[in-house]
Biopython code that builds the backbone (N, CA, C, O; Angstrom):
import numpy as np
from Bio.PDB.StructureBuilder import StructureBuilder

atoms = [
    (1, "UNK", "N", (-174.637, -4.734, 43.553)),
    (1, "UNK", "CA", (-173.312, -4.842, 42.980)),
    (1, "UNK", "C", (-173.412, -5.315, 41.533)),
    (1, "UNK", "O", (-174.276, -6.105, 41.152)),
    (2, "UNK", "N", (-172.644, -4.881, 40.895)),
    (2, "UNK", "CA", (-172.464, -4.942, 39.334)),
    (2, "UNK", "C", (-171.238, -5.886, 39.108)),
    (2, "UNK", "O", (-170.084, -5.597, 39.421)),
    (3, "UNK", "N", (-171.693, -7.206, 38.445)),
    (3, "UNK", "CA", (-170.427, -7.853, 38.400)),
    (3, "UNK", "C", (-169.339, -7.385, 37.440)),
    (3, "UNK", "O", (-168.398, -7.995, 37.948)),
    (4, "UNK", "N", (-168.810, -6.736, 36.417)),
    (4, "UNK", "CA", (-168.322, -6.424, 35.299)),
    (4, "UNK", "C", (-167.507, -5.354, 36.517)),
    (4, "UNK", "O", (-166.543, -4.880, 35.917)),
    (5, "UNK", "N", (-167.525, -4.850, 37.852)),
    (5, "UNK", "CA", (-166.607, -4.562, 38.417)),
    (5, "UNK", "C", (-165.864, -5.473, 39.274)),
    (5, "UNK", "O", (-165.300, -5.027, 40.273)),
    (6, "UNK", "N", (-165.818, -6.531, 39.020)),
    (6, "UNK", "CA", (-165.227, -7.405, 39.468)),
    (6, "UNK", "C", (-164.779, -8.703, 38.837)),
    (6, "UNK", "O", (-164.067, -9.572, 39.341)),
    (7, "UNK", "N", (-165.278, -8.673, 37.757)),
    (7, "UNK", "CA", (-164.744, -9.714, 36.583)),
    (7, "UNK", "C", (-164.225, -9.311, 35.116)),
    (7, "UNK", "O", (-165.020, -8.780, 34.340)),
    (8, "UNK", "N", (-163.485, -9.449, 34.902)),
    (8, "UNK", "CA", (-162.538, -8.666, 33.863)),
    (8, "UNK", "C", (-162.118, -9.741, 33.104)),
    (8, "UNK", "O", (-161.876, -10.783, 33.713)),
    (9, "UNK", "N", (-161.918, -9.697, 31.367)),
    (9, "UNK", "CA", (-161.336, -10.842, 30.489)),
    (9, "UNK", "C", (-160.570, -9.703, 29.909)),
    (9, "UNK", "O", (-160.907, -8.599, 29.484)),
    (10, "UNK", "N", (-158.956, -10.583, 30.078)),
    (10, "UNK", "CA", (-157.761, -10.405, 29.839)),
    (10, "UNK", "C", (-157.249, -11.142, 28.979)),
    (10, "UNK", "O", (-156.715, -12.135, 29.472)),
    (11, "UNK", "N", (-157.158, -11.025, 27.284)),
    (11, "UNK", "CA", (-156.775, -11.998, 26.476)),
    (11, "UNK", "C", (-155.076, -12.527, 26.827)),
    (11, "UNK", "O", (-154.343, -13.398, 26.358)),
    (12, "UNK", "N", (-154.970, -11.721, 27.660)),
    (12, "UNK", "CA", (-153.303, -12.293, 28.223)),
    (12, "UNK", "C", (-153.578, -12.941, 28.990)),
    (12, "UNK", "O", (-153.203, -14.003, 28.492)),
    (13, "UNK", "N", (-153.937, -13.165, 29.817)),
    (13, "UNK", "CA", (-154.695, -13.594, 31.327)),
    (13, "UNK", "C", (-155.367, -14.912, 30.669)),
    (13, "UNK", "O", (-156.233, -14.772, 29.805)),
    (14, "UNK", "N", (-154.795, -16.667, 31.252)),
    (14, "UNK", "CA", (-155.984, -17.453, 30.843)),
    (14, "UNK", "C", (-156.154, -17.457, 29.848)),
    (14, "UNK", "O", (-157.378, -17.570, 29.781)),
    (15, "UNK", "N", (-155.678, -17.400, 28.609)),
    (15, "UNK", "CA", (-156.240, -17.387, 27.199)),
    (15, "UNK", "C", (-157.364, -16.415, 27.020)),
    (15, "UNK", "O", (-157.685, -16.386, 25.832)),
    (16, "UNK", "N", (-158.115, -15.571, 27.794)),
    (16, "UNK", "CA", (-159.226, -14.465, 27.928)),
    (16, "UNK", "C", (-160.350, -14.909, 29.148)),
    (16, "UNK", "O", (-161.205, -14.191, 29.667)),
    (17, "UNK", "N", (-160.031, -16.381, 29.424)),
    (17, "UNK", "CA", (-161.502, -16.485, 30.117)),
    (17, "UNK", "C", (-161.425, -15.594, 31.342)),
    (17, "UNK", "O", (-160.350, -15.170, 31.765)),
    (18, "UNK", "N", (-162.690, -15.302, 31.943)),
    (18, "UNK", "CA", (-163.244, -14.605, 32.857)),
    (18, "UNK", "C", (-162.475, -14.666, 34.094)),
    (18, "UNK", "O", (-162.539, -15.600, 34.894)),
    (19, "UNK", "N", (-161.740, -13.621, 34.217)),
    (19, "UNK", "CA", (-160.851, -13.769, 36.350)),
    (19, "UNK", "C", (-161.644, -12.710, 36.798)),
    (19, "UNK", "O", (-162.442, -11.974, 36.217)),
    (20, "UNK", "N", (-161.171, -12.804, 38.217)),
    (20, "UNK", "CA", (-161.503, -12.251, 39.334)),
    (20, "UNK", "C", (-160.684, -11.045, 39.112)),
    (20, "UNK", "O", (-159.482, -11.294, 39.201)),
    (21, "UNK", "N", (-160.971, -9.787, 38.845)),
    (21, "UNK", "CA", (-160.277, -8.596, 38.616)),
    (21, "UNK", "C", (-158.600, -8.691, 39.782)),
    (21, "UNK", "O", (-158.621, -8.726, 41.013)),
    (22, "UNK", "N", (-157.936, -8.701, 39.317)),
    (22, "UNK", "CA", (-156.550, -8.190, 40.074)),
    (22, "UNK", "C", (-155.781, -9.770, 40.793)),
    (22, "UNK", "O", (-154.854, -9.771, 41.603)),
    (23, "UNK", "N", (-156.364, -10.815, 40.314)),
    (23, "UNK", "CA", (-156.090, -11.993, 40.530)),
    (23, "UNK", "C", (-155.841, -12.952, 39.163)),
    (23, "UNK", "O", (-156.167, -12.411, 38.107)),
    (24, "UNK", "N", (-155.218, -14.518, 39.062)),
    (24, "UNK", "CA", (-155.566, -15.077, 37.955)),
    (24, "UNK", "C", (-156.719, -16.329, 38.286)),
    (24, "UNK", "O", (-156.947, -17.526, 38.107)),
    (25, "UNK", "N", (-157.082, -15.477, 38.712)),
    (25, "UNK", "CA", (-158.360, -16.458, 39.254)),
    (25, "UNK", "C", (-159.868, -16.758, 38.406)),
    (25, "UNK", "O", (-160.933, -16.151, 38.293)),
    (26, "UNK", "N", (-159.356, -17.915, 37.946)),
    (26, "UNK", "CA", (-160.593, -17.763, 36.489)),
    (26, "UNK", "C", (-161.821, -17.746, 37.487)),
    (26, "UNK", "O", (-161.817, -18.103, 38.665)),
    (27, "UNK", "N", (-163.253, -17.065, 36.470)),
    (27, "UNK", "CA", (-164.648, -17.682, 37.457)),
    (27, "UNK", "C", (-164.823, -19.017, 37.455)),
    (27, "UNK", "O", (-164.941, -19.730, 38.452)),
    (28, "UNK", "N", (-164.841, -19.369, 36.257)),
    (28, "UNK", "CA", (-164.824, -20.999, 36.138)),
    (28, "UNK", "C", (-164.623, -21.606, 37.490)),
    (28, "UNK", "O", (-165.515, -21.867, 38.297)),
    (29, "UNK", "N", (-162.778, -21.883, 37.700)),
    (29, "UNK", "CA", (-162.330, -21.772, 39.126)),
    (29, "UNK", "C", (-163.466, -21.895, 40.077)),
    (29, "UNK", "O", (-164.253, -22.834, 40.197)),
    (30, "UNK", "N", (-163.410, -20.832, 40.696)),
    (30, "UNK", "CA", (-164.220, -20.620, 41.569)),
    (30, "UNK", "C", (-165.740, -21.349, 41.789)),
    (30, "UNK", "O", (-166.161, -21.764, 42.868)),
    (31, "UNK", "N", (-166.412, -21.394, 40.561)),
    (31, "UNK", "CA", (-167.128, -21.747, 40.683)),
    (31, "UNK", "C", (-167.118, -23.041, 40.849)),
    (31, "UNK", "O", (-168.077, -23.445, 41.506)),
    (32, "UNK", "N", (-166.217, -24.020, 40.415)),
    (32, "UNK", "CA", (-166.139, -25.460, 40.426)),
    (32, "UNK", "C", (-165.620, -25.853, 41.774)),
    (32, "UNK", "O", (-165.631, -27.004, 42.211)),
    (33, "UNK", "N", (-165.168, -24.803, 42.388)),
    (33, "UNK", "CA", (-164.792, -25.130, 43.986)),
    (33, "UNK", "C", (-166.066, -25.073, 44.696)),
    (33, "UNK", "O", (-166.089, -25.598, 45.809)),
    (34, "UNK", "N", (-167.449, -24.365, 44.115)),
    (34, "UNK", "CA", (-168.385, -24.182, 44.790)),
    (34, "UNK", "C", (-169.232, -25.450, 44.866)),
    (34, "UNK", "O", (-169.891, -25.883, 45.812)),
    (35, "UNK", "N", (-168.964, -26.176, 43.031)),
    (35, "UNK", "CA", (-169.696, -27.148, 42.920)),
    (35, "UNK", "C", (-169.127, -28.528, 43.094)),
    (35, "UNK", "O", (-169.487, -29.650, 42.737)),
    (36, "UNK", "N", (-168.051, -28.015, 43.811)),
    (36, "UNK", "CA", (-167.432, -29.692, 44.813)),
    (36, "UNK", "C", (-167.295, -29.107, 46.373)),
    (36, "UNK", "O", (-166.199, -29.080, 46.932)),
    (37, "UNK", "N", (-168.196, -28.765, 46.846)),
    (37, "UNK", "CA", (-168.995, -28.379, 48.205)),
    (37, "UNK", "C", (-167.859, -27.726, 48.758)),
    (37, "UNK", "O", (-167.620, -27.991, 49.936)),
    (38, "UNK", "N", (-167.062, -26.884, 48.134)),
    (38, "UNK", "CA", (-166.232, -25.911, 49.149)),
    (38, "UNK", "C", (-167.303, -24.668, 49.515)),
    (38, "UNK", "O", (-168.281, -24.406, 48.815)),
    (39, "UNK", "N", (-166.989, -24.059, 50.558)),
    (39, "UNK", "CA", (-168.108, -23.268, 51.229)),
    (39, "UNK", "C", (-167.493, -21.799, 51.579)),
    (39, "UNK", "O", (-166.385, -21.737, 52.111)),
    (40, "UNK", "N", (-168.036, -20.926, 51.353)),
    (40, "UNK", "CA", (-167.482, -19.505, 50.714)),
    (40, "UNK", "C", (-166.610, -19.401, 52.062)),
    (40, "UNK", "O", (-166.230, -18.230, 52.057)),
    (41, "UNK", "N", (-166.311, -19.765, 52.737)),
    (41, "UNK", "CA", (-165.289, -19.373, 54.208)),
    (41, "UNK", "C", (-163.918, -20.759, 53.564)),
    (41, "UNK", "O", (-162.764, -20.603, 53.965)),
    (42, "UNK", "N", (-164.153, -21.662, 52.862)),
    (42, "UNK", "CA", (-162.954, -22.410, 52.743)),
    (42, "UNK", "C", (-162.021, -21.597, 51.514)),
    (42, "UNK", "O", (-160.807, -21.402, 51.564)),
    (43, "UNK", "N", (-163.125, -21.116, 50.213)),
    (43, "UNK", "CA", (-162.394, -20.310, 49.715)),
    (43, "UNK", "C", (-161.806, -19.143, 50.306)),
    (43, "UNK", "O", (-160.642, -19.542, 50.342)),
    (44, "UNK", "N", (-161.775, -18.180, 50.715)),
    (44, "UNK", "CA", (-161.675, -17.359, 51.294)),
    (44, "UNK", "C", (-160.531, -17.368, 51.847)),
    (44, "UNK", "O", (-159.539, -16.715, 51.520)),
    (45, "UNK", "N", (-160.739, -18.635, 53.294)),
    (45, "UNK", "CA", (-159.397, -19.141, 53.853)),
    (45, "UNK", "C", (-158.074, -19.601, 52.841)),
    (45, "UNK", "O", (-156.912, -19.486, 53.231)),
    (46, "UNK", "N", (-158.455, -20.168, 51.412)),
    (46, "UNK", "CA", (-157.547, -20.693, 50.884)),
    (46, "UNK", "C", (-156.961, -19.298, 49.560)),
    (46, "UNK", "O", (-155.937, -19.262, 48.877)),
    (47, "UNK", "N", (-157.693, -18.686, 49.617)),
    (47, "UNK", "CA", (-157.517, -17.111, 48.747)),
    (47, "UNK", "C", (-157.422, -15.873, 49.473)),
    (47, "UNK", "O", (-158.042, -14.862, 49.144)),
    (48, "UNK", "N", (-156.918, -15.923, 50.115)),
    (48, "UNK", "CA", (-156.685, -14.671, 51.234)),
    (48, "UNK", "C", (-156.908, -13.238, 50.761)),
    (48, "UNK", "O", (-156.922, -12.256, 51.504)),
    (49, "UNK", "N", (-157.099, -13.230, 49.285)),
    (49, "UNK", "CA", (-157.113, -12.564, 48.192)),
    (49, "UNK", "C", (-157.910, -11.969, 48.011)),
    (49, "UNK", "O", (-157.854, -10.756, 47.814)),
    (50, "UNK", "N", (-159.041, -12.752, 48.027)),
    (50, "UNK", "CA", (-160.266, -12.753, 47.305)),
    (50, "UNK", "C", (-161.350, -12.270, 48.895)),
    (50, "UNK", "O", (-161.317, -12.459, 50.111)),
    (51, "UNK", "N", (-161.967, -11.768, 48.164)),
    (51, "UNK", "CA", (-163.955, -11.051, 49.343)),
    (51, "UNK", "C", (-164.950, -11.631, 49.001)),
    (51, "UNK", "O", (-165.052, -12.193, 47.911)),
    (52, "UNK", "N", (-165.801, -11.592, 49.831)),
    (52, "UNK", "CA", (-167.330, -12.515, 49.481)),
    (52, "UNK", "C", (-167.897, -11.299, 48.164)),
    (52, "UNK", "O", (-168.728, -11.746, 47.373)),
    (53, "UNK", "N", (-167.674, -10.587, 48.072)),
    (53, "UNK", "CA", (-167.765, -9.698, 46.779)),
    (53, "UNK", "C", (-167.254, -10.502, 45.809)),
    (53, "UNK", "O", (-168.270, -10.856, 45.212)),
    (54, "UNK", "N", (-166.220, -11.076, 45.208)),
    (54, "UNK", "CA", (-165.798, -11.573, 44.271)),
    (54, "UNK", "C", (-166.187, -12.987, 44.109)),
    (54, "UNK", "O", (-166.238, -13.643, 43.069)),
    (55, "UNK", "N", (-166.424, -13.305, 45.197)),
    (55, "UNK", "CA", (-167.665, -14.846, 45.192)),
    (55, "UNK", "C", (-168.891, -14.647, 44.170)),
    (55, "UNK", "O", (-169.131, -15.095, 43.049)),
    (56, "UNK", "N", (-169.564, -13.776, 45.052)),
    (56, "UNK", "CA", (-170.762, -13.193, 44.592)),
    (56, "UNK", "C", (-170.871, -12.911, 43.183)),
    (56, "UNK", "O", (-171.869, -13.233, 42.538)),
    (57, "UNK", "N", (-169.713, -12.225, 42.605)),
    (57, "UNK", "CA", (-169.525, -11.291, 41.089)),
    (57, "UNK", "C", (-169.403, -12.790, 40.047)),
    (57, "UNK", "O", (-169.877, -12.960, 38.924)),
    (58, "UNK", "N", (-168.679, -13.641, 40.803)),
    (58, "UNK", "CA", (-168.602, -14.697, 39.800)),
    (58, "UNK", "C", (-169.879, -15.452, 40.113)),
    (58, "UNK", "O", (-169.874, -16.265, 39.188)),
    (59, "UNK", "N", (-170.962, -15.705, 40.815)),
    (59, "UNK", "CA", (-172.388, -16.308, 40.826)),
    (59, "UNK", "C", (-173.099, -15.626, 40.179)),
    (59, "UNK", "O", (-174.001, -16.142, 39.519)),
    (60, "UNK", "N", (-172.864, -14.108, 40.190)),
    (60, "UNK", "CA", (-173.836, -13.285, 38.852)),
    (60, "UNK", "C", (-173.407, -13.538, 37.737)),
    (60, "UNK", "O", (-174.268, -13.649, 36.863)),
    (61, "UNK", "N", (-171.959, -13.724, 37.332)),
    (61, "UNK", "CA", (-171.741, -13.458, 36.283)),
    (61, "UNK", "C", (-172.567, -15.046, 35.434)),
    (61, "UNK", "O", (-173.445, -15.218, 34.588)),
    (62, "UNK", "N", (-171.739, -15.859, 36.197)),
    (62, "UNK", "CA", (-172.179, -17.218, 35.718)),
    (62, "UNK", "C", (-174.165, -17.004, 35.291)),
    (62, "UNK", "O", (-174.594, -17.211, 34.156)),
    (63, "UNK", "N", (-174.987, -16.613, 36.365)),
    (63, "UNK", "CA", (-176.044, -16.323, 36.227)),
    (63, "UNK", "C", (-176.843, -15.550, 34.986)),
    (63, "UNK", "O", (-177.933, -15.878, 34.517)),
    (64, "UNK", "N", (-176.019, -14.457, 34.593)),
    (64, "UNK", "CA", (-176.137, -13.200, 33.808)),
    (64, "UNK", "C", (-175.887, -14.430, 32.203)),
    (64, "UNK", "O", (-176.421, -14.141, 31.133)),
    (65, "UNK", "N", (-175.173, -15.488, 32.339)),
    (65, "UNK", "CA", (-174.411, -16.212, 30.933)),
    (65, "UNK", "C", (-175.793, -16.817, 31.193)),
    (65, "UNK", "O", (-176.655, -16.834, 30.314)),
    (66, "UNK", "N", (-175.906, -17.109, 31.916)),
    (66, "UNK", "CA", (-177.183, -18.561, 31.108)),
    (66, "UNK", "C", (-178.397, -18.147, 31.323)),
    (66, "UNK", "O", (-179.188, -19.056, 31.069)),
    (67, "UNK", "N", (-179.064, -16.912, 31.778)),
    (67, "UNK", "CA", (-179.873, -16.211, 31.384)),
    (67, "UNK", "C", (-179.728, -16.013, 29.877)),
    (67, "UNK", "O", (-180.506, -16.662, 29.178)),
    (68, "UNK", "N", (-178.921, -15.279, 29.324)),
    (68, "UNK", "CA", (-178.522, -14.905, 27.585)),
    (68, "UNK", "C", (-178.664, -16.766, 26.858)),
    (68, "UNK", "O", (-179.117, -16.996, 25.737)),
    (69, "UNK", "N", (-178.281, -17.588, 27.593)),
    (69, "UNK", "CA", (-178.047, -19.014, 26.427)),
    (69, "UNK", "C", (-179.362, -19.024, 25.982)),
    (69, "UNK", "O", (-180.421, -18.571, 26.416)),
    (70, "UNK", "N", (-178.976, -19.746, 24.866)),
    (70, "UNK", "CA", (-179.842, -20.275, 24.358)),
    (70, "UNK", "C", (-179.631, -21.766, 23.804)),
    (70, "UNK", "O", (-178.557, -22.020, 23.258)),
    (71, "UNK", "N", (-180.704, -22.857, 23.934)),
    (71, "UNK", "CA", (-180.462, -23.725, 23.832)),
    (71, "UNK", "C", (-181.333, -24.251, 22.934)),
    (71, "UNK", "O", (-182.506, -23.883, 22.865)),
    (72, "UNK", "N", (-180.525, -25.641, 21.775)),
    (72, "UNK", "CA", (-181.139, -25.638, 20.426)),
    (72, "UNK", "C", (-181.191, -27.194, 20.627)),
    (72, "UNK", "O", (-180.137, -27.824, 20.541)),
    (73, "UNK", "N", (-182.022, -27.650, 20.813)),
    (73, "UNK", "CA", (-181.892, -29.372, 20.341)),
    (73, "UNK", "C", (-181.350, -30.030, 19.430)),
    (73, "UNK", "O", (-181.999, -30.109, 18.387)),
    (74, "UNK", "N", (-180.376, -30.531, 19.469)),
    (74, "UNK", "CA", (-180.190, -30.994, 17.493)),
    (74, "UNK", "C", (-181.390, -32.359, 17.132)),
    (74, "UNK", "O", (-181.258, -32.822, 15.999)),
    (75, "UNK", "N", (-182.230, -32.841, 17.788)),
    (75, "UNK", "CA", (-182.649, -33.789, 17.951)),
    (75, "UNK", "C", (-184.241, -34.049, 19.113)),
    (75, "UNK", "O", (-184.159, -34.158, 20.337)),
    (76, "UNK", "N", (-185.377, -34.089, 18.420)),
    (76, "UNK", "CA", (-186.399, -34.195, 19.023)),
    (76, "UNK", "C", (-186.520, -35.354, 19.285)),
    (76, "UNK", "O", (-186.541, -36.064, 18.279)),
    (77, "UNK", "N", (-186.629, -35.972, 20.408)),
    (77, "UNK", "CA", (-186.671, -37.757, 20.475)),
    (77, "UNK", "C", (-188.492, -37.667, 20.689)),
    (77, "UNK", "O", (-188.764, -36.703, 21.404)),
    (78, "UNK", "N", (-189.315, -38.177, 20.390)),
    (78, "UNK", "CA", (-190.677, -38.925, 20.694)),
    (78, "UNK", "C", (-190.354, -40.520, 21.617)),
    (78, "UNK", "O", (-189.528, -41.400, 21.377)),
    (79, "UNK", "N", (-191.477, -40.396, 22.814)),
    (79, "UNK", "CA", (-191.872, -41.684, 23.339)),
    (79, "UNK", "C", (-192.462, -42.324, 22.977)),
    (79, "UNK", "O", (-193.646, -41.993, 23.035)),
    (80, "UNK", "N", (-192.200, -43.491, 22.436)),
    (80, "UNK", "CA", (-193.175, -44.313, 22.339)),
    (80, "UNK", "C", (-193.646, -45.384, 23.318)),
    (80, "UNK", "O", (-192.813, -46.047, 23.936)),
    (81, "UNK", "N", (-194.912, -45.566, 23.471)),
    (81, "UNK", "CA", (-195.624, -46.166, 24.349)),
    (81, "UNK", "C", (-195.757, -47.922, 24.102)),
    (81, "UNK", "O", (-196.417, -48.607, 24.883)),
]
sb = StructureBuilder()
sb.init_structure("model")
sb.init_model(0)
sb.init_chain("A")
sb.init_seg("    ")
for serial, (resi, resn, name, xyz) in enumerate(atoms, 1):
    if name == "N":
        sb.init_residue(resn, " ", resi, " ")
    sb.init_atom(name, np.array(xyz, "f"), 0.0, 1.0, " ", f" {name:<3s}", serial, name[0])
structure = sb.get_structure()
């Protein structure tokens, strides 16, 4: 599965961030329900809306972003012993 069929940015929608195609369901969302231990059957139950497909599309997508980051130190700290 290809997430970009299931996640769509709508500059009307959310100010643009990332929903769940045909919902206003940011990924963000979703994902922060994942990372306060809701469990893909509580979403589900509470989004009647939404398929383990659109779970999934927002774990790639999130995945697919921080693969591309890149991360810059502003600041090398040394240990000293």
């Amino acid at each position: 599965m290809n997430w970009r069929e299931r996640i769509v940015i709508d500059p009307s929608v959310l100010t643009g961030k990332p929903i769940i195609k045909g919902t206003r369901l940011a990924v963000e969302f979703i994902i922060d329900l994942l990372a306060h231990d809701w469990t893909e059957s509580e979403i589900l139950r509470s989004y009647p809306g939404l398929a383990h497909e659109d779970i999934q599309a927002c774990l790639m997508y999130v995945s697919d972003l921080l693969r591309t980051e890149r991360v810059y130190p502003a600041e090398i700290s040394q240990e000293v012993d």
